[in-house]
C-alpha positions in Angstrom: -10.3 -26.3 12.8 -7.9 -25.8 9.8 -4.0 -25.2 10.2 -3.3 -22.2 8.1 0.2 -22.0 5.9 2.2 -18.5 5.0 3.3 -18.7 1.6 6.3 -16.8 2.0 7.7 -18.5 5.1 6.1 -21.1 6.2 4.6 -20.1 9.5 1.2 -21.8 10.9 -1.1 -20.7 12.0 -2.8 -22.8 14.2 -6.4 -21.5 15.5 -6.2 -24.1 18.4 -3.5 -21.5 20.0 -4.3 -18.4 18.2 -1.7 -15.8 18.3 -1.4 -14.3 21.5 1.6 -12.3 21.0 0.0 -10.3 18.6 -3.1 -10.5 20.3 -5.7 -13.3 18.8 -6.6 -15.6 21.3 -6.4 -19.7 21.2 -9.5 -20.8 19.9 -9.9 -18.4 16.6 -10.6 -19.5 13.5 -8.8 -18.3 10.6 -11.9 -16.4 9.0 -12.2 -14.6 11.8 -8.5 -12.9 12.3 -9.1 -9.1 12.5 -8.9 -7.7 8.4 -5.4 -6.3 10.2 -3.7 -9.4 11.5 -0.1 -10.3 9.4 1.9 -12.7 9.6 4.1 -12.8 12.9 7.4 -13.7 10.7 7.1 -12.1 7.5 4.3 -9.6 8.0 2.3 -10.5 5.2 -1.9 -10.8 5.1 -4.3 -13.6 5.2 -4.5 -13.4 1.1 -0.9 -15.0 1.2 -2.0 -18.2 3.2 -3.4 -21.4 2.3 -4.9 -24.5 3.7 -2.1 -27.1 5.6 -2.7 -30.2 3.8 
């Protein structure tokens, strides 16, 4: 699965350990975060976020 990267602050999200905190569990994919889930550092969507190359 794809590594995720904030725009804004350079958080990753990495579906192999999902969020927990915030509660997404490891294993999620990207295109399925809930339409809710922001970004645990900045708090900004999943329109702000792009592919880690």
């Amino acid at each position: 699965m794809k590594k995720y990267a904030c725009n804004f602050c350079s958080y990753v999200y990495d579906p192999e350990l999902g969020d927990e905190d915030n509660g997404v569990a490891p294993g999620t994919a990207f295109e399925d975060l809930p339409e809710d889930w922001l970004c645990p550092l900045c708090g900004v969507g999943t329109d702000e976020f792009e592919i880690e190359e």
